[in-house]
C-alpha positions in Angstrom: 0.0 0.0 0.0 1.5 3.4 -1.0 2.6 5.9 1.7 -0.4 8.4 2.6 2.0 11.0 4.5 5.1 12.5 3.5 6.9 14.8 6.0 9.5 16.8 4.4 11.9 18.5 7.2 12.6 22.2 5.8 15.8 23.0 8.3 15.7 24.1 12.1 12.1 23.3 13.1 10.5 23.7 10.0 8.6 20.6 8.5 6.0 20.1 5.7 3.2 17.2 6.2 1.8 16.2 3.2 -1.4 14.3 3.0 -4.0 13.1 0.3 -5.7 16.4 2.2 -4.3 18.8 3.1 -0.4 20.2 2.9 0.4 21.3 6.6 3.7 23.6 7.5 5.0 24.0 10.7 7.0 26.5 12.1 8.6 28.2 8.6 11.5 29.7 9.4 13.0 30.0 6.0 14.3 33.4 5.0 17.5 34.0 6.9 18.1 30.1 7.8 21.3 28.5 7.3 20.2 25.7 6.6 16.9 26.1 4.7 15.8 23.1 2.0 13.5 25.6 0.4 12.6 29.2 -0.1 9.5 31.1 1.4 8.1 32.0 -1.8 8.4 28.7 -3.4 6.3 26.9 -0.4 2.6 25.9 -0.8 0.6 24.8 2.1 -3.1 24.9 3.2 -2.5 25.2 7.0 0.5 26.7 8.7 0.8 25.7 12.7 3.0 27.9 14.4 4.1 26.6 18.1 5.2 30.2 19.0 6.1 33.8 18.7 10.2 33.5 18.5 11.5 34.7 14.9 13.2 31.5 14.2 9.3 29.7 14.3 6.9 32.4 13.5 9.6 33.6 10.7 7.7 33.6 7.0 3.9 32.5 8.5 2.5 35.5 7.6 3.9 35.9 3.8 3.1 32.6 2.9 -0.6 32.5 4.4 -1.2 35.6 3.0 0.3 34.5 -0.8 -1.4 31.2 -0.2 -4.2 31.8 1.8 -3.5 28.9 4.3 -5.3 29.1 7.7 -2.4 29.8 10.7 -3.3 27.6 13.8 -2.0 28.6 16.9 -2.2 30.1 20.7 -5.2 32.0 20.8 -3.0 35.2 21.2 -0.4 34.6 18.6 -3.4 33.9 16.3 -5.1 37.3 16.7 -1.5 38.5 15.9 -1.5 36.9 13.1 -4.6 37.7 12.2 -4.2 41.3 12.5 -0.9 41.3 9.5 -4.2 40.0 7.4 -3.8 35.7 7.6 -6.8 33.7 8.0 -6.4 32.0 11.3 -7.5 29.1 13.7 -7.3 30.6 17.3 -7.2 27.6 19.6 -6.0 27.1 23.4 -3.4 24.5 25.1 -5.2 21.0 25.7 -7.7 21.6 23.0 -8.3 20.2 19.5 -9.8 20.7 16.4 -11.2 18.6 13.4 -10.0 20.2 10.3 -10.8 19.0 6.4 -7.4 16.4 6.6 -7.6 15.0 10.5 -7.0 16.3 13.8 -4.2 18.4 15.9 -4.4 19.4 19.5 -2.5 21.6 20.9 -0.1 20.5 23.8 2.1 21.7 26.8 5.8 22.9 25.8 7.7 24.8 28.4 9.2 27.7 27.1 8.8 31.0 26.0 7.1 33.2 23.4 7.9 36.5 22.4 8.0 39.5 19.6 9.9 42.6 19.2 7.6 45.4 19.9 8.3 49.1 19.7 9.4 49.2 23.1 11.2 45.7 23.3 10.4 42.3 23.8 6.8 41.8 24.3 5.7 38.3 25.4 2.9 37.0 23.4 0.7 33.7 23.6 2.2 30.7 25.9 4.6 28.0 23.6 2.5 25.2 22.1 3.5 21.6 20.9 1.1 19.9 18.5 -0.5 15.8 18.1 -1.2 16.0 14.6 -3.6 12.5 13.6 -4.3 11.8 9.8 -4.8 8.9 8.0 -4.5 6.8 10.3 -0.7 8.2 11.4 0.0 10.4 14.8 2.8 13.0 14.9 3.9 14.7 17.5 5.8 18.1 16.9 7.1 18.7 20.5 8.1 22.5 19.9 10.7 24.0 21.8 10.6 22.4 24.7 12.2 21.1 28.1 11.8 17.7 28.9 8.4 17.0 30.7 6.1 14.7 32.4 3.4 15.4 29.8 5.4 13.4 27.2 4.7 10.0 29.5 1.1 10.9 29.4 1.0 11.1 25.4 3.1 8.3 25.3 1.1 5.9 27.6 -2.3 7.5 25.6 -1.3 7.3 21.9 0.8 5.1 19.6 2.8 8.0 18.2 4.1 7.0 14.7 7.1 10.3 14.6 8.3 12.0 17.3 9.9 15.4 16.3 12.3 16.8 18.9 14.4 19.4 19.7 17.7 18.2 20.7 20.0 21.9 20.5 20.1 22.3 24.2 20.4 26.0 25.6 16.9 27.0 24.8 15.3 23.6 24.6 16.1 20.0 25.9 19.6 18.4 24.7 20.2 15.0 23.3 20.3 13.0 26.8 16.4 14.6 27.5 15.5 14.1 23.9 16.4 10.6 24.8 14.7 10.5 27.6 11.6 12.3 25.9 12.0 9.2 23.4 11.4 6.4 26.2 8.1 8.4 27.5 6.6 9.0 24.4 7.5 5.4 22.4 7.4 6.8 18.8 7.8 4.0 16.4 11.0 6.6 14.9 12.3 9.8 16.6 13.7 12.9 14.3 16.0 15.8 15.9 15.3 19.3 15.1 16.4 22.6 16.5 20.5 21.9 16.4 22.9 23.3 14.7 21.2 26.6 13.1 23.2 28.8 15.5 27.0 28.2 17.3 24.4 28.4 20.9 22.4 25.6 19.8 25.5 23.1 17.8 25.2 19.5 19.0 25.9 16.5 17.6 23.0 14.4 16.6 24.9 10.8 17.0 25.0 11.5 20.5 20.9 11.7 20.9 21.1 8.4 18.3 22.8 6.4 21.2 21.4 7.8 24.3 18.0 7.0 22.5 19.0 3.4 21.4 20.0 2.3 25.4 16.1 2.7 25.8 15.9 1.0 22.6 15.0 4.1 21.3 14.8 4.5 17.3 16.0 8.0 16.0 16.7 9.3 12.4 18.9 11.8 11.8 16.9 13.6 8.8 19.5 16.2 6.6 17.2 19.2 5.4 15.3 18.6 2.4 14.8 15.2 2.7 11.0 13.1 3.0 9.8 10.2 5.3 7.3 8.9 4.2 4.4 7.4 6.8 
């Protein structure tokens, strides 16, 4: 039977879910990345999930929903942001979920931060958001930037997650020893790292989550940018 999901990783945290649907981008930061597999204006999508405010997630949301016309889901307050740069949005609150045309994504607990520059400084806006993203049959979890919590046991011990997409860059999120340890809660049938080596603050080396992962028998894929699993 022929794959019904691709997942295409962009660079940094950026990924595109394909399905027979629906074509789904998460976090875009393309335009200034290092290590970007595609360029903002080339990108088509019909939903855009942003997990929150920081420039190297929120980046080119708003020019591709606007060229587009793809819905951005997101933190209720990041949403009316959105909203008012002229997107189409999907307001929606931690915990909750939502039924849309190619499956379903809830919105889940990521501890971390969420800002913007405003005209007097940094201004925090909307809490930081993972996302369970179900379709056809498949469950992906997009953990955000994130420490490593509790709440990942609970998803784990509540759904069969098929890909796990964690941040391993350490600094501002979890490093590869939590990532591994996020991996034995949440018992993804494969793993993926995300959010390393963008930036000299966030350089790791992936290998290292690859083994602390496969003591727990753990599997992880390092994925370069620009290159599709297919679920």
């Amino acid at each position: 039977m022929a794959s019904k999901i691709s997942v295409q990783y962009l660079g940094h945290s950026c990924f595109l879910i394909s399905t027979p649907r629906a074509k789904i981008l998460v976090d875009p930061f393309l335009t200034g990345n290092p290590q970007a597999a595609a360029k903002a204006e080339e990108v088509q999508c019909d939903y855009i999930l942003l997990s929150h405010a920081h420039g190297d997630h929120y980046g080119d949301a708003i020019s591709i929903a606007k060229r587009t016309g793809a819905t951005v889901v997101a933190a209720y307050e990041l949403a009316l942001h959105a909203g008012a740069q002229g997107a189409k949005v999907h307001p929606m609150g931690c915990g909750g979920g939502k039924d849309f045309d190619f499956g379903r994504v809830q919105l889940t607990i990521a501890h971390h931060t969420s800002s913007v520059e405003g005209p007097g400084g940094v201004v925090s806006l909307a809490a930081p958001v993972g996302f369970l993203i179900q379709a056809e049959g498949k469950t992906i979890y997009f953990a955000g930037d994130t420490a490593l919590t509790m709440e990942m046991q609970l998803l784990g011990s509540r759904h069969t997650i098929d890909l796990a997409l964690l941040p391993i860059g350490d600094n501002f999120t979890m490093g590869p020893e939590d990532a591994a340890e996020a991996v034995r809660m949440l018992k993804p049938t494969v793993a993926v790292p995300m959010h390393y080596n963008t930036f000299d603050l966030i350089r790791v080396d992936p290998e290292n989550f690859v083994r602390a992962a496969a003591k727990h028998g753990g599997k992880v894929q390092v994925v370069p940018p620009g290159v599709t699993l297919t679920l």
